[in-house]
Phi, psi and omega in degrees: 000092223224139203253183170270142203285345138298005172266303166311296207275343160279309190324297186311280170347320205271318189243004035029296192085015160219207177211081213234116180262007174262000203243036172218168185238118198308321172318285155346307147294308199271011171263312237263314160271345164306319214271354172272355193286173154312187175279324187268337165091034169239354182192143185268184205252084201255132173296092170271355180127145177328283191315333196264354174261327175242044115286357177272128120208235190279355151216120167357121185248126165275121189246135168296116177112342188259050177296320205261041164248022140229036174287159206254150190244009186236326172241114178240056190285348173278358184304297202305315193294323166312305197300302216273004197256308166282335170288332174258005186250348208236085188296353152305328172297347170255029165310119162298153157287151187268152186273123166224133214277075188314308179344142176035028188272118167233132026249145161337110160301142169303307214290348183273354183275316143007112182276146185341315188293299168269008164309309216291319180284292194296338165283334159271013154251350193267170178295163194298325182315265187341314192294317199284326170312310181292312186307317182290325201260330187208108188300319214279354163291336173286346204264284188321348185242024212281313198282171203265330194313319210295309211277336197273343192258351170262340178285322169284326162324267212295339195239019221269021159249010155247066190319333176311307172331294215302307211289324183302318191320311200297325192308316147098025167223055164254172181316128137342335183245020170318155166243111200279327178291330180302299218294317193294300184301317208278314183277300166327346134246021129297312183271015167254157192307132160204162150313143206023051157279146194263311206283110185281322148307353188247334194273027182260337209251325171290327170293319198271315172294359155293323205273322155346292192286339182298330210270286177351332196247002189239351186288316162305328155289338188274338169290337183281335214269357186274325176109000000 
């Protein structure tokens, strides 16, 4: 089975969190993708992204717009500069948050009979979609997740291949008046895969979170398949 080694190095992020090619059991993986393959044994059977499903069969298809699903997705060394070019250039992203009053708000939100904490906990796991679905369903879920504290730490949950993110956080020298919830949307539409993107600085990173969500769907088997 035999893949390109930046596909293995997300894989490896994906089931580990570093890229230590020892710190997995290669046996283990191949029983673990065998047990995914197709029936004819050319391609396993994994959501890789619209596009990329319908260039597959027995021979590759070049689809004109779907470029950036072979863009190389790990090295992308102008990224780190871009993302920080834009975090400090784009005064939209430093929209203040609106102050919102709970008092005497009827009717009571469920989620307010709850301690904070563990709204707080159940909203940094679900996916983002979901989450802005519930943010839109509940003010007091709007409220409790408002703050920057919530978004810095939800961009690393929900986002975890865009290690650049991570690496910028830690660094701890971005602006100060970012609005971290902006900061969430705005990369999440950018990085996400579509059809005919263009933007060439953006499809390496669009690409690696296709491949991401494919390694995602291989991790539970390789964990079952561990004991």
């Amino acid at each position: 089975m035999p893949f390109h080694w930046c596909c293995f190095e997300i894989l490896l992020r994906t089931l580990t969190g570093g890229i230590d090619p020892d710190s997995i059991k290669p046996d283990v993986l191949y029983d673990a993708l065998s047990a995914m393959c197709n029936v004819s044994g050319s391609a396993l059977q994994l959501d890789y992204g619209r596009d990329v499903a319908h260039a597959q069969g027995q021979y590759w298809q070049c689809i004109p717009g779907a470029e950036y699903s072979v863009k190389h997705p790990t090295n992308t060394p102008a990224l780190s500069t871009s993302i920080q070019a834009e975090l400090q250039g784009n005064d939209n992203l430093r929209t203040p948050y609106t102050k919102v009053n709970l008092k005497d708000r009827q009717p009571k939100s469920p989620f307010g009979k709850l301690p904070v904490e563990m709204v707080d906990k159940i909203c940094s796991f679900l996916p983002g979609d979901s989450l802005k679905a519930l943010i839109e369903a509940s003010l007091f879920v709007q409220v409790i997740t408002q703050e920057n504290y919530f978004w810095k730490r939800f961009i690393q949950y929900d986002m975890p291949w865009l290690w650049e993110m991570q690496t910028l956080q830690a660094r701890d020298d971005l602006p100060p008046d970012l609005n971290y919830k902006l900061v969430h949307s705005w990369l999440d539409k950018i990085t996400t895969p579509e059809y005919g993107m263009n933007d060439s600085a953006w499809m390496g990173i669009a690409n690696r979170r296709r491949i991401w969500n494919a390694c995602e769907q291989v991790a539970p088997k390789y964990f079952d398949s561990l004991g």
